[in-house]
N, C-alpha and C positions, 0 to 999 in steps of 0.2 A: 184430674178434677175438671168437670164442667166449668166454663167462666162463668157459669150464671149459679154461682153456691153457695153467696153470704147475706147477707142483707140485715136491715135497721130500724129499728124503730126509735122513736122518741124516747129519751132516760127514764128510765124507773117501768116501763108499760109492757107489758104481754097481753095475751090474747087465753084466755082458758076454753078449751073445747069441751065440749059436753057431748060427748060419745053417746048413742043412741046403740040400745039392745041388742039392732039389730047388727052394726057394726062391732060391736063387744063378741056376738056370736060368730063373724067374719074371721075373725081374728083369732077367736078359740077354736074354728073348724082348720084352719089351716096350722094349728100348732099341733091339734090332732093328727092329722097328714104327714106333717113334718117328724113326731114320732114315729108313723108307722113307716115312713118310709127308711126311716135312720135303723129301724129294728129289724127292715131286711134284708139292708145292705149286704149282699154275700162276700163282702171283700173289704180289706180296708182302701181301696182304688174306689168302689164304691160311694163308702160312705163317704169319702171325699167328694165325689161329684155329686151325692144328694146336695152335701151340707153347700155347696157352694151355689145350684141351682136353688133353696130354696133359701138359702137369704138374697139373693137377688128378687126373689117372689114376694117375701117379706118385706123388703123397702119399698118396693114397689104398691103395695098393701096399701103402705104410707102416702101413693100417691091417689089419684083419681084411679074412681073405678074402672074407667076405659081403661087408662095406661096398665091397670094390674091386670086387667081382661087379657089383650093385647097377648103379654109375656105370659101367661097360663095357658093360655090358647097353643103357643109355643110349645108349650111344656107338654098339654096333654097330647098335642097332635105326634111325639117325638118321643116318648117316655116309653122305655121298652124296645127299643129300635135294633138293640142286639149289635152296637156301634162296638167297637175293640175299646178296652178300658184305656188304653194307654192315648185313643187322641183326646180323652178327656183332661189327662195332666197336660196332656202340649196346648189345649184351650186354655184350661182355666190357667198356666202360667204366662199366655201370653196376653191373656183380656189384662187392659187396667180400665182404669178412670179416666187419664189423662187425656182428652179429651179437646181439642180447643173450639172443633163443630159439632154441636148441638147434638142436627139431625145426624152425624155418622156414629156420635156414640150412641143415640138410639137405634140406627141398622143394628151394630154391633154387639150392643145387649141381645135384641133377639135374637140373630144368628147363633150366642153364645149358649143363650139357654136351649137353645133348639139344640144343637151338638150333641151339648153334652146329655142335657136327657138322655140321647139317642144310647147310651153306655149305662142307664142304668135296666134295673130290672122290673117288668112287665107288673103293671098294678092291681093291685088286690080288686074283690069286690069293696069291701067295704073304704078303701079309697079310690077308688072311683065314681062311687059316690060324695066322699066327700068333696074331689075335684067338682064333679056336678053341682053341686049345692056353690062354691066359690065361682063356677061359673055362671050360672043364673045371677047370684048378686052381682058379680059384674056388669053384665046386660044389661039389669032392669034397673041399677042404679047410673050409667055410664049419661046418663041426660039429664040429669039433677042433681045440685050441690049435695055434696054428703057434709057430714058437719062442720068440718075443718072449714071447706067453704063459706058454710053459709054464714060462720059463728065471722069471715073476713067481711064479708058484704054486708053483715049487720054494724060491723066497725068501720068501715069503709063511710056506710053512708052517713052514720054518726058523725065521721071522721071529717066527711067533704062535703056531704051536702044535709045538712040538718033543717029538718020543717023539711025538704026540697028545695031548698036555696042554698047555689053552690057557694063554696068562699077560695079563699085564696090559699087554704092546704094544700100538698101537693105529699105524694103516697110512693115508695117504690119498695116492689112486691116480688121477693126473689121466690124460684121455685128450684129443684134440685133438676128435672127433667124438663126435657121441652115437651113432651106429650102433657104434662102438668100445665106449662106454662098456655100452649094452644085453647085447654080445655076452661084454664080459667080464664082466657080472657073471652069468651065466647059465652063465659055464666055473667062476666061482669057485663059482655054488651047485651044481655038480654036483659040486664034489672038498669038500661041507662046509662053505663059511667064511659062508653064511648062515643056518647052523644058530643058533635061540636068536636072532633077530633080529640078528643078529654084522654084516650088510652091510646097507649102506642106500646110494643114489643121489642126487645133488643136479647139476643140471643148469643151464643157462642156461633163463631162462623158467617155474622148476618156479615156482608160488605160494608165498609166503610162507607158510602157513599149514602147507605140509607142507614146507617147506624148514625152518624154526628149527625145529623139537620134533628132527627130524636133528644141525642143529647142537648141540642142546640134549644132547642123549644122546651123541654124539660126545665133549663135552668135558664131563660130571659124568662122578666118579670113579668108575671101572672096577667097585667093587663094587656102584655102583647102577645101571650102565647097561650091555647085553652087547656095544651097537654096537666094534666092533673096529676097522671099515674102511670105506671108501667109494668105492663103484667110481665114481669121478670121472676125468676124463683122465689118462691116462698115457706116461710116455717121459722118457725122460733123456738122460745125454750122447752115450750108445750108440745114443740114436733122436732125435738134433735138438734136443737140449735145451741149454742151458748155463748153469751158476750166475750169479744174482744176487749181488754183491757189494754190501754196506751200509757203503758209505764215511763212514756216522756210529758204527761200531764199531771198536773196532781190532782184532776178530776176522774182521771182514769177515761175519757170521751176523746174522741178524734175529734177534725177539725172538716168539716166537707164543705166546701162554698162558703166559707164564715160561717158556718154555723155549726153547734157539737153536738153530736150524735155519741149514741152508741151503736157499735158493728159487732152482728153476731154474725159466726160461722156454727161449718157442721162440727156436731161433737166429733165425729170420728177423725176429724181432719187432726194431722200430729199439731202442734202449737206452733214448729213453725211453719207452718202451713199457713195457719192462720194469721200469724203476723205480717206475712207474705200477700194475703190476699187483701188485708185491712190498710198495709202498706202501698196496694197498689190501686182500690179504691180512694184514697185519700190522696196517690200522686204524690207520696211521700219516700219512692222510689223509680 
């Protein structure tokens, strides 16, 4: 599991995203894809390396357009490679999640999808076009919020600086990828919120040395320090997420700096995973 895979909002509050057509059609062209590719698996060795290169492309979906680009790019340039079936199970049984640097789990995804592509079979016309079509919406959206973002920066600003006058809020913004976390904090310094040093980043793998003076500024009080927010992973209920419950409160809210929060993680994380991570966010192990 990436360190950067849970994160929190205020009790009671989500975020609802309002998907745009053109995203709804993104999503439907690569579920198309992912049937036809499943329907020509000539092996069950095959179809095991589809199903596992394109739910990697599928979460990925979930993230920014670049980061999906990125690992499609992978996929097409290596799809049909004529690779032997058999180092596709010695990949995928040795890829995990586990992960503690950021950027080597992102080497490592791509190298994995590039592989094993390489082991399946040579793409159709008609999905190759659908590839085309997923890759153009990458490209041309990879430099402008897609909604998930924009639906955060319109909360964001709400959140921290309302009229344009900042207040003493303070925001931390988990994302599941670091190619996510780069790309959003690069949307947030263009709409202003790392103005005055206001954003900072803390990742799996960053060194301690620039990781605490972050934490450190992050939590002294708001008149000595401008850090506001932290573009760390992001997503909630509306993107995969689901609250941790602290069955040692009878509020069900954890305890973070004196103050109670709810902590969500990823749904797919086993539960204790999650208690694991929300235990060790909270320094309650």
């Amino acid at each position: 599991m990436p360190t950067s895979s849970i994160g929190w909002l205020s009790p009671h509050k989500h975020l609802v995203v309002p998907y745009t057509d053109e995203e709804r059609q993104v999503h439907h062209s690569l579920q198309q894809y992912s049937t036809l590719r499943l329907k020509h698996a000539a092996s069950d060795g095959e179809r095991t390396a589809a199903e596992f290169v394109l739910k990697l492309l599928k979460k990925r979906l979930f993230s920014p357009p670049a980061a999906f680009g990125i690992k499609l790019e992978k996929h097409l340039s290596s799809v049909g490679g004529q690779k032997a079936a058999g180092t596709a199970t010695r990949d995928i049984e040795d890829f995990s999640d586990e992960y503690a640097d950021d950027e080597e789990y992102e080497a490592q995804t791509g190298e994995v999808v590039s592989s094993v592509s390489q082991t399946l079979s040579p793409i159709s016309a008609e999905e190759k076009a659908l590839l085309r079509e997923l890759s153009e919406y990458a490209a041309n959206t990879s430099q402008r919020p897609d909604c998930k973002a924009q639906t955060l920066i319109d909360w964001l600003t709400a959140t921290l600086r309302r009229g344009g006058k900042w207040n003493n809020e303070r925001v931390i913004i988990f994302t599941e990828y670091r190619a996510t976390q780069k790309w959003l904090f690069d949307l947030l310094a263009r709409e202003g919120f790392a103005e005055q040093g206001r954003l900072e980043m803390i990742y799996g793998g960053m060194p301690n040395y620039q990781r605490e003076p972050i934490k450190a500024a992050f939590q002294a009080n708001p008149n000595e320090s401008a850090v506001r927010s932290r573009a760390i992973p992001y997503r909630l209920e509306k993107c995969g997420y689901v609250p941790v419950r602290n069955d040692a409160a009878d509020s069900g809210l954890w305890v973070i700096n004196g103050t109670r929060q709810v902590i969500y993680a990823r749904s797919n994380l086993s539960i204790q995973d999650r208690f694991r991570a929300a235990r060790r966010l909270t320094n309650a192990e």
